[in-house]
MDTraj code that builds the backbone (N, CA, C; nanometers):
import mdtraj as md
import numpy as np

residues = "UNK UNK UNK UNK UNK UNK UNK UNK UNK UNK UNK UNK UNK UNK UNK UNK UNK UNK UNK UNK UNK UNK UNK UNK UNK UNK UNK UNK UNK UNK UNK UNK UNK UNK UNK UNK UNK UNK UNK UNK UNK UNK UNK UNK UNK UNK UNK UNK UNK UNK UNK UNK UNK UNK UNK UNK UNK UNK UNK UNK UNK UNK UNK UNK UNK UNK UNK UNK UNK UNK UNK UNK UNK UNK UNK UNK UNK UNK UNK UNK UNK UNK UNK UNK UNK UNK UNK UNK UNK UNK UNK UNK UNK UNK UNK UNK UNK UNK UNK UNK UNK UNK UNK UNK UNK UNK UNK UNK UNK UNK UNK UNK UNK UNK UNK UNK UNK UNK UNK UNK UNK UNK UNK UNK UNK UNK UNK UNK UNK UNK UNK UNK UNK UNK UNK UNK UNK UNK UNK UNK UNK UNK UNK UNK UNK UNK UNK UNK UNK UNK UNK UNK UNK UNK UNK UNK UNK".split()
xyz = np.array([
    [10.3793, -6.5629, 2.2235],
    [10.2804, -6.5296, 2.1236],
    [10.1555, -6.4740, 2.1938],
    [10.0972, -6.3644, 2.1260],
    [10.0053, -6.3141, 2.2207],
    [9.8438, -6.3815, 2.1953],
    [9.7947, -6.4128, 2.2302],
    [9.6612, -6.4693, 2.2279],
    [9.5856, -6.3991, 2.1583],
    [9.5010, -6.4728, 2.0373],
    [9.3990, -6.4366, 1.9210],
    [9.2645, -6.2712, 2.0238],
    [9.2621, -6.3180, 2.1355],
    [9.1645, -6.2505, 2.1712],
    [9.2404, -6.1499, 2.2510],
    [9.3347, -6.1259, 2.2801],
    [9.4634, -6.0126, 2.2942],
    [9.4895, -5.9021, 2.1688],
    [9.5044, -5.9798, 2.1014],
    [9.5449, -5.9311, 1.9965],
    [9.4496, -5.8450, 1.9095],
    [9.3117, -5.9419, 1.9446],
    [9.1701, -5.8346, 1.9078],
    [9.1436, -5.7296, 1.9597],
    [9.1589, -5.7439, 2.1360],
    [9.1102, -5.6130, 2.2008],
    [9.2385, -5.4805, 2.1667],
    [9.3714, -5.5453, 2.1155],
    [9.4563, -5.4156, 2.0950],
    [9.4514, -5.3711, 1.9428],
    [9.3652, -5.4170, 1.8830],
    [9.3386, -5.3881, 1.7635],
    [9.2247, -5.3132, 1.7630],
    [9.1235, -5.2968, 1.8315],
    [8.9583, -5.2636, 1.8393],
    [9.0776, -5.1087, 1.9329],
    [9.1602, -5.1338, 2.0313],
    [9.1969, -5.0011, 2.1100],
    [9.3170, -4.9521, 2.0733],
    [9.3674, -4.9656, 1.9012],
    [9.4601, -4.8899, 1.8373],
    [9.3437, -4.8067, 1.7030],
    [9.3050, -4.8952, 1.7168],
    [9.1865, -4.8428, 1.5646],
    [9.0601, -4.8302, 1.5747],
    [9.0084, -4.8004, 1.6909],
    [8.8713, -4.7787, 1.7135],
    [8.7653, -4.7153, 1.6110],
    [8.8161, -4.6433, 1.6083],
    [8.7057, -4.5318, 1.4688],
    [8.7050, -4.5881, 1.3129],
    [8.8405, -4.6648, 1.2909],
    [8.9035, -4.6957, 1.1346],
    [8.7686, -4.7636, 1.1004],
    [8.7537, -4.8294, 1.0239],
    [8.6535, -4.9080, 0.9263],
    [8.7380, -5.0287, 0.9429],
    [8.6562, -5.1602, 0.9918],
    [8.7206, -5.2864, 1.0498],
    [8.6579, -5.3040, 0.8817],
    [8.5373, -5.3309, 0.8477],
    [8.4821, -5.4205, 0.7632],
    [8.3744, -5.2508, 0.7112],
    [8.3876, -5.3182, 0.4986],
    [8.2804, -5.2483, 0.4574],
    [8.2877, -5.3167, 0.3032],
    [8.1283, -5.3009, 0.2823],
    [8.0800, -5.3616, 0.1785],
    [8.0094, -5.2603, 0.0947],
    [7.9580, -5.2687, 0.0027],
    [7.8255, -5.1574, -0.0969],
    [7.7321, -5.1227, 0.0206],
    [7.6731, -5.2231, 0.1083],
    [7.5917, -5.1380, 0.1772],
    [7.6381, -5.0221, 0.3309],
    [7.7158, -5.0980, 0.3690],
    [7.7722, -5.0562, 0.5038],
    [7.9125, -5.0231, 0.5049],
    [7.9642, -4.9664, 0.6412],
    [8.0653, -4.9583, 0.7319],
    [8.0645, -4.9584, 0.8081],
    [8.1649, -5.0159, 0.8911],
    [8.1340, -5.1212, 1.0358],
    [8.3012, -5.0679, 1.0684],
    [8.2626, -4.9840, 1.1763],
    [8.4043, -4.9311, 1.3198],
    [8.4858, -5.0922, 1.3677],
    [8.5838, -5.0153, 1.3767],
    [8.6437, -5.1655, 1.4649],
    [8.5844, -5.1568, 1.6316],
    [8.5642, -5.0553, 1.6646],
    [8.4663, -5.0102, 1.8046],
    [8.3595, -5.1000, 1.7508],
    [8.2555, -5.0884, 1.6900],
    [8.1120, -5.1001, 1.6312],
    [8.1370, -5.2419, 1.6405],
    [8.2433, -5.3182, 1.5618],
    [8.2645, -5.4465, 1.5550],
    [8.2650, -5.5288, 1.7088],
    [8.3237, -5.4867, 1.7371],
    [8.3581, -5.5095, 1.9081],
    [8.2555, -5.5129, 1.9721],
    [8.2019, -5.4229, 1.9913],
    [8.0559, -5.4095, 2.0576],
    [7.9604, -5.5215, 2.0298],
    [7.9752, -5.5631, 1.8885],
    [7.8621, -5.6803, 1.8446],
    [7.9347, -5.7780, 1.8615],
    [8.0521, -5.8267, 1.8552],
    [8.1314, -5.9552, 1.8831],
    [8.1457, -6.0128, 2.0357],
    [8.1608, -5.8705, 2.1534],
    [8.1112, -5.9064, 2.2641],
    [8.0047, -5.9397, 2.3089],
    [7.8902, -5.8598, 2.2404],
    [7.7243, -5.9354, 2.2900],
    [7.6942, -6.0735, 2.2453],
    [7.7689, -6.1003, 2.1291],
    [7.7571, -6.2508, 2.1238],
    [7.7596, -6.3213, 2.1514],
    [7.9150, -6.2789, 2.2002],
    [8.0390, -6.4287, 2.2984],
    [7.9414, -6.4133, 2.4075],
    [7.8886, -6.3046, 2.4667],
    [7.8211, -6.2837, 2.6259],
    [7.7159, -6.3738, 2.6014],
    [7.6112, -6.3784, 2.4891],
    [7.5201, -6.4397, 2.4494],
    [7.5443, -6.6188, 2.4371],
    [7.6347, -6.6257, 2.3908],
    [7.6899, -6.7571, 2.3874],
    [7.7065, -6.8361, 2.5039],
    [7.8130, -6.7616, 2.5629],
    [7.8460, -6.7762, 2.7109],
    [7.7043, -6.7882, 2.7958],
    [7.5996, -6.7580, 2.7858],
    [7.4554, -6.6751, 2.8449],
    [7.3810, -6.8499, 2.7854],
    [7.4411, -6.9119, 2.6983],
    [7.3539, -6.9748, 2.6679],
    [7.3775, -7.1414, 2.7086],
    [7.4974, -7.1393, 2.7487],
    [7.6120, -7.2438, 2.7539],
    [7.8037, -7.1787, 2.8167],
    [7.7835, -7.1950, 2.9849],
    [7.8766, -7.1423, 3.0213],
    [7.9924, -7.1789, 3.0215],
    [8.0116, -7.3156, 2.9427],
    [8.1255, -7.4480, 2.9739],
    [8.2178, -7.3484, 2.8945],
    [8.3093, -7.3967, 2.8969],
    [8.5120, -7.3221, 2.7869],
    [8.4811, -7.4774, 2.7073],
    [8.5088, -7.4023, 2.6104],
    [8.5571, -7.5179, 2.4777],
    [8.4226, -7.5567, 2.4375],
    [8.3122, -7.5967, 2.4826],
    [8.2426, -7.6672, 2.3627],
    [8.1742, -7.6086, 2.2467],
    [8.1417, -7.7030, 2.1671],
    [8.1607, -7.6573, 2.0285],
    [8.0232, -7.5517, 1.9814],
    [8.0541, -7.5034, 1.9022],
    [7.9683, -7.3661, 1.8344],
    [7.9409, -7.4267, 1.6964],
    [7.8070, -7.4900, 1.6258],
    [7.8236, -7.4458, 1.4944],
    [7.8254, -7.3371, 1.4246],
    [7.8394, -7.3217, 1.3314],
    [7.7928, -7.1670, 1.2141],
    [7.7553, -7.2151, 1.0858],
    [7.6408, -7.1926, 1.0240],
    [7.6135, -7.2418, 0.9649],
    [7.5010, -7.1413, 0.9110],
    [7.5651, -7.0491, 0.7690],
    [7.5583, -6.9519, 0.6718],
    [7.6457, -6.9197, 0.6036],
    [7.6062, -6.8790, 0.5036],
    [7.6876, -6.7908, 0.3818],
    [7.7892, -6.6968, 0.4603],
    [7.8695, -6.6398, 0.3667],
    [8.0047, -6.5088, 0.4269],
    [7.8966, -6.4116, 0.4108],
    [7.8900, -6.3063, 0.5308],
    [7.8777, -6.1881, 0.5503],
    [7.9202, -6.1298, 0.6727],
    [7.8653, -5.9931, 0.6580],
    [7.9428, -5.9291, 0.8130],
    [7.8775, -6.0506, 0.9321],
    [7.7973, -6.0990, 0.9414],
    [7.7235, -6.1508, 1.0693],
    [7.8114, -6.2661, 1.0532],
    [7.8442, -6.3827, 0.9468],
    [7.9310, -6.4651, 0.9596],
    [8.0415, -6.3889, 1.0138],
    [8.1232, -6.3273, 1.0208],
    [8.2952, -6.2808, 1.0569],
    [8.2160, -6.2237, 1.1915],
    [8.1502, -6.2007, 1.2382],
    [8.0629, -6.1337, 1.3889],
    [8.0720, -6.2491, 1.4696],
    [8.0231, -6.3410, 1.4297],
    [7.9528, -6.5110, 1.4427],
    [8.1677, -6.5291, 1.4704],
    [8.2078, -6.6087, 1.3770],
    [8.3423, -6.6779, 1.3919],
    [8.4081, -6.5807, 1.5217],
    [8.4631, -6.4351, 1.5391],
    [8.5059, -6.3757, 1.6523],
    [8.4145, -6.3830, 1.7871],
    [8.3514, -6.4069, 1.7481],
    [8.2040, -6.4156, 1.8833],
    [8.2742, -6.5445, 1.9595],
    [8.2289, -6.6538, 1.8547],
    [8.2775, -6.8112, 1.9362],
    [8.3982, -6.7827, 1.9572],
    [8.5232, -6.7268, 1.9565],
    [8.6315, -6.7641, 1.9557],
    [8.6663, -6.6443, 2.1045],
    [8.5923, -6.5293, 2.0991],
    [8.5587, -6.4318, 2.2110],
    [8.5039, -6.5006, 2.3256],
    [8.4603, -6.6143, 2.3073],
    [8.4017, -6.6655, 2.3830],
    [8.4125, -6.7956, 2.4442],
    [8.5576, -6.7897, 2.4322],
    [8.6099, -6.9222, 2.4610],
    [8.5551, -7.0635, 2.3464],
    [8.4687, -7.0261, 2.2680],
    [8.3901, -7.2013, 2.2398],
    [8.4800, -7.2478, 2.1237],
    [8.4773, -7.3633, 2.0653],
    [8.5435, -7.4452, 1.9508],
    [8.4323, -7.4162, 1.8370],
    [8.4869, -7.3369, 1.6856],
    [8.4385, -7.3267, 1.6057],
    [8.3831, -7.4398, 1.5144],
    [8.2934, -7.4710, 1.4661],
    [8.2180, -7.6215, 1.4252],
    [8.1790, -7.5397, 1.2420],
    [8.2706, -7.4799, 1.1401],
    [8.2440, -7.4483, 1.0146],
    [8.1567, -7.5317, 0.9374],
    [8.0001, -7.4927, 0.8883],
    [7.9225, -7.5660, 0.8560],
    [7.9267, -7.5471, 0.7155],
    [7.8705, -7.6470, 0.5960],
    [7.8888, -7.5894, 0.4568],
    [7.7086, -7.5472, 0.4555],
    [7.6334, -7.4333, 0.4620],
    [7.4837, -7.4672, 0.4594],
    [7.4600, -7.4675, 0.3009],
    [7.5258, -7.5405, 0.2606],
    [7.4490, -7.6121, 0.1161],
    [7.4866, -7.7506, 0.1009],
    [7.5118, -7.7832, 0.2056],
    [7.5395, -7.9444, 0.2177],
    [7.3548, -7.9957, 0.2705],
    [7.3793, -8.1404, 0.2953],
    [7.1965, -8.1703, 0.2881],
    [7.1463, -8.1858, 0.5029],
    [7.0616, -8.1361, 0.4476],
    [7.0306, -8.1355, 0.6202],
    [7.0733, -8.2868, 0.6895],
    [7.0816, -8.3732, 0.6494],
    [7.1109, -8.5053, 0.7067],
    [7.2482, -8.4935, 0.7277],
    [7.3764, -8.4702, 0.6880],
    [7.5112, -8.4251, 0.6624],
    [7.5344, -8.3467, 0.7471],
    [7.4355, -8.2367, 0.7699],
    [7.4893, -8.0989, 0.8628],
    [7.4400, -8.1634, 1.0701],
    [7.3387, -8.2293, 1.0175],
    [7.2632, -8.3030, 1.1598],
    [7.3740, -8.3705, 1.2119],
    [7.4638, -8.4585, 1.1145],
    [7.5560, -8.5936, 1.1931],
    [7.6294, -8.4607, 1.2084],
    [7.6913, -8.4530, 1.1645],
    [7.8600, -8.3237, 1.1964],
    [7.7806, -8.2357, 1.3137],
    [7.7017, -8.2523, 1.3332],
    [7.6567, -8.1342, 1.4831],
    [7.6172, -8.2339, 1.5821],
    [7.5675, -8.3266, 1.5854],
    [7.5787, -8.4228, 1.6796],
    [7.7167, -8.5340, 1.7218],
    [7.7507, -8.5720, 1.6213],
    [7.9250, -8.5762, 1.5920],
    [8.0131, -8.5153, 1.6978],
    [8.0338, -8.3482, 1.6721],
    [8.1016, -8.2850, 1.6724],
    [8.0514, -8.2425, 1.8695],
    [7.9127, -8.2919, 1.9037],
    [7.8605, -8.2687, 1.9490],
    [7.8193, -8.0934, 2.0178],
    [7.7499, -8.0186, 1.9160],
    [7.7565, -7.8854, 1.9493],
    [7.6641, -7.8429, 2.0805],
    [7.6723, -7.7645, 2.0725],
    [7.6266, -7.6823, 2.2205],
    [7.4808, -7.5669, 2.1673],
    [7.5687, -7.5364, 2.0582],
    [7.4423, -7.4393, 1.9787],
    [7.5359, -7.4157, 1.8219],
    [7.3940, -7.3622, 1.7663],
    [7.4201, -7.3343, 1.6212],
    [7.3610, -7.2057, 1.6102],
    [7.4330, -7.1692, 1.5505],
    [7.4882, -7.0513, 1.4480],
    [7.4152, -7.0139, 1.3178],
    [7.2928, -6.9702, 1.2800],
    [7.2604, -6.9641, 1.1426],
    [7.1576, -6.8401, 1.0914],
    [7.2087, -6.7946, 0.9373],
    [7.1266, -6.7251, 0.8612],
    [6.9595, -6.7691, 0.8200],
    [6.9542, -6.6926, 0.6952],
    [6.8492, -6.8152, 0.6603],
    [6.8262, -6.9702, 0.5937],
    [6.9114, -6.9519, 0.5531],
    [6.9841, -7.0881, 0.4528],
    [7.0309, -7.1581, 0.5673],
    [7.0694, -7.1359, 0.6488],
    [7.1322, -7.2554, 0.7551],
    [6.9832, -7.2713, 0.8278],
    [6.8979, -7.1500, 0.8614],
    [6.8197, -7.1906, 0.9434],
    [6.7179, -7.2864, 0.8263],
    [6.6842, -7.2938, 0.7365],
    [6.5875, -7.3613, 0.6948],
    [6.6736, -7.5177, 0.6864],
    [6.8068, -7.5340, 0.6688],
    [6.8680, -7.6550, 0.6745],
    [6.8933, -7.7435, 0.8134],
    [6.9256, -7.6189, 0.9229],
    [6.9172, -7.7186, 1.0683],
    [6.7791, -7.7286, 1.1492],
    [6.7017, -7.8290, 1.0540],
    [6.5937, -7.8303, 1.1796],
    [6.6515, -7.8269, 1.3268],
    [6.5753, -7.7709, 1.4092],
    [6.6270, -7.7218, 1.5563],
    [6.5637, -7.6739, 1.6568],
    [6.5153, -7.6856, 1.7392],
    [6.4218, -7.5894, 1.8701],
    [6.5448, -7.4068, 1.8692],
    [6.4736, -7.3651, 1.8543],
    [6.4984, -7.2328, 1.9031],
    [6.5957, -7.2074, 2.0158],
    [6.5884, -7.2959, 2.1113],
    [6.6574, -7.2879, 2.2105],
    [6.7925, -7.3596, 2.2030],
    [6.8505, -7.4198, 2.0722],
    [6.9757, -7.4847, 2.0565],
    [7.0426, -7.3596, 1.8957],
    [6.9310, -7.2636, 1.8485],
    [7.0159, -7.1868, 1.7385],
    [6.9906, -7.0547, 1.7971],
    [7.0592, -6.9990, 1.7457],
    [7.1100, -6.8077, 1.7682],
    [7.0630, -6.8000, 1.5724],
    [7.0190, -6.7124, 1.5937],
    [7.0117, -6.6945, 1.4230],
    [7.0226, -6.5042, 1.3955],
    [7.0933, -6.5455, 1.2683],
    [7.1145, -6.3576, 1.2475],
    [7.0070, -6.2575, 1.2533],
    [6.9333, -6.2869, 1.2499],
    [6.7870, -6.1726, 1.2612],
    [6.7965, -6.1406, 1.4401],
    [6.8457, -6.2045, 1.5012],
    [6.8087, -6.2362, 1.6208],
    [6.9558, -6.0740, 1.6978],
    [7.0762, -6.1147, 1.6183],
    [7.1880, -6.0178, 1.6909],
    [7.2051, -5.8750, 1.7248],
    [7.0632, -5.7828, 1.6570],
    [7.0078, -5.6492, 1.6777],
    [6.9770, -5.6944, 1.8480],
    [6.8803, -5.7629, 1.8806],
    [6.8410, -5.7784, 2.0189],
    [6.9819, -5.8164, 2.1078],
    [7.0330, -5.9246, 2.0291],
    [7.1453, -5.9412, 2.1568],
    [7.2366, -5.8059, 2.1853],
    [7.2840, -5.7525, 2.0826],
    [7.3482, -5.6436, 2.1307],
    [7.2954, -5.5514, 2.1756],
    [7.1655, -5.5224, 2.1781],
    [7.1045, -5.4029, 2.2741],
    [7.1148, -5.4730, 2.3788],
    [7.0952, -5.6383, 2.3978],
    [7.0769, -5.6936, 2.5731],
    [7.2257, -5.6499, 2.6443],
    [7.3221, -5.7232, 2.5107],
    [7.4581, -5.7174, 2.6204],
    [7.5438, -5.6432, 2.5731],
    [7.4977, -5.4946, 2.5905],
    [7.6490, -5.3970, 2.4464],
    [7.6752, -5.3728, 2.5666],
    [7.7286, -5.3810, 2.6786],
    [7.7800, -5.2985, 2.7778],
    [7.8882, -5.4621, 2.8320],
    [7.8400, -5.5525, 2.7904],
    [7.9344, -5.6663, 2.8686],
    [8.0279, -5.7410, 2.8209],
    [8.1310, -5.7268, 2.8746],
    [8.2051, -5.8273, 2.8112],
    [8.2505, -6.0047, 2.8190],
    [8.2622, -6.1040, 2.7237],
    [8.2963, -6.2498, 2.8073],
    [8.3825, -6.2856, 2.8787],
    [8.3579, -6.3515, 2.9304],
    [8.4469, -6.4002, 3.0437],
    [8.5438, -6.4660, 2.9966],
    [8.6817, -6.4166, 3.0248],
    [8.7763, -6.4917, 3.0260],
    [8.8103, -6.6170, 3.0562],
    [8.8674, -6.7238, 2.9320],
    [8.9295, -6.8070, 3.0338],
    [9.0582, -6.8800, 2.9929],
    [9.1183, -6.9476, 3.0830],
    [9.2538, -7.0017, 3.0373],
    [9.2557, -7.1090, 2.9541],
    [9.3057, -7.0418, 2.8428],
    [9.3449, -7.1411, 2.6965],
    [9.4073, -7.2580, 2.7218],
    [9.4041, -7.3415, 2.8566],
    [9.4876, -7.4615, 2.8509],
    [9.4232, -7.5437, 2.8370],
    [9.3870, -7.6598, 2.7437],
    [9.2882, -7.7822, 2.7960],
    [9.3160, -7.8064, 2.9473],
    [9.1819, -7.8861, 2.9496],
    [9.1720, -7.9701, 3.1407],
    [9.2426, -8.1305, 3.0621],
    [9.3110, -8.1235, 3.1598],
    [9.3802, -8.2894, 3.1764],
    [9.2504, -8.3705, 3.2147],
    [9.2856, -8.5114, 3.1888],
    [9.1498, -8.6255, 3.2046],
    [9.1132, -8.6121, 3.3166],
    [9.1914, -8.5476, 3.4411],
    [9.0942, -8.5247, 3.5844],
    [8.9929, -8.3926, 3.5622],
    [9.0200, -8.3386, 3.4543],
    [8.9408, -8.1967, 3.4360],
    [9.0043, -8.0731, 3.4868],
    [9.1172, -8.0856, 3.5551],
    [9.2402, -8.0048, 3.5998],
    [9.2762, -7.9138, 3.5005],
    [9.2999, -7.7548, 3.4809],
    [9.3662, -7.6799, 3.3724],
    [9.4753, -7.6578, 3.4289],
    [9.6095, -7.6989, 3.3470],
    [9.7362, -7.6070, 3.3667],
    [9.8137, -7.7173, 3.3214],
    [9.9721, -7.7516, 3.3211],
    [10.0538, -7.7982, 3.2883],
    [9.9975, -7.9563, 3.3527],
    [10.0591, -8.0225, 3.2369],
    [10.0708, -8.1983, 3.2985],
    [10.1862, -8.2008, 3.3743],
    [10.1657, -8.3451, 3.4680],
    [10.2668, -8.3318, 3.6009],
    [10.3618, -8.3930, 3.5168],
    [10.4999, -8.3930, 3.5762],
    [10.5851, -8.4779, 3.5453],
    [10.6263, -8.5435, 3.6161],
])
top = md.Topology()
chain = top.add_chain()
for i, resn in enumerate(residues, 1):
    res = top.add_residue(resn, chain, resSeq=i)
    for name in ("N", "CA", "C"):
        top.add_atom(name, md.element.get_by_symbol(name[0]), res)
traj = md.Trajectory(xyz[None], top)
């Protein structure tokens, strides 16, 4: 089976020009898409270099949510799906819980996760990241969990 983020980059380099995503206001390239889904994961990665830990998101569906979900997942991290109309006390335990790394949010999430700046990415913010990192891509890494020594690859037998 070929890997979710395999399967993206031969999709972004069979259909580059097509229209990935479009709404009443926009159209968005599967190139165009790519470009902003890598500055993210890079951004992500940029912010917290570990594989696997968790990402909240926490906003409404729009293009920046589906940007946001391929970003974390571009980026090695564990997706943390927030409801932001649940009550800020609810969204606080499930992110400490879940224990996230950073959050993910519009405006509705941002007025719900109180937060230092330095633990959320927020959508107003992804114009800048992709001018910082449209040229880079994330770093790969191997989809295997680490065994309890922290070891990646097959358990011994």
């Amino acid at each position: 089976m070929m890997p979710t983020l395999d399967f993206w980059t031969n999709l972004v380099q069979q259909h580059g020009q097509e229209i990935a995503l479009e709404d009443a206001d926009s159209q968005v390239s599967y190139a165009e898409l790519s470009v902003a889904v890598n500055a993210l994961a890079v951004a992500l990665q940029s912010k917290d270099p570990i594989p696997g830990s968790r990402v909240a998101l926490c906003a409404e569906q729009s293009l920046e949510y589906l940007v946001s979900v391929l970003a974390i997942l571009a980026a090695g991290k564990v997706l943390v799906p927030l409801n932001c109309h649940g009550s800020t006390e609810a969204l606080h335990q499930i992110i400490n819980d879940s224990r996230c790394s950073t959050v993910i949010v519009d405006e509705t999430g941002h007025d719900k996760i109180r937060a230092d700046d330095e633990f959320t990415i927020q959508f107003s913010q992804f114009e800048g990241l992709v001018r910082t990192y449209r040229d880079q891509t994330p770093a790969r890494h191997d989809s295997q969990p680490a065994d309890a020594d922290g070891a990646v690859g097959s358990p011994a037998v």
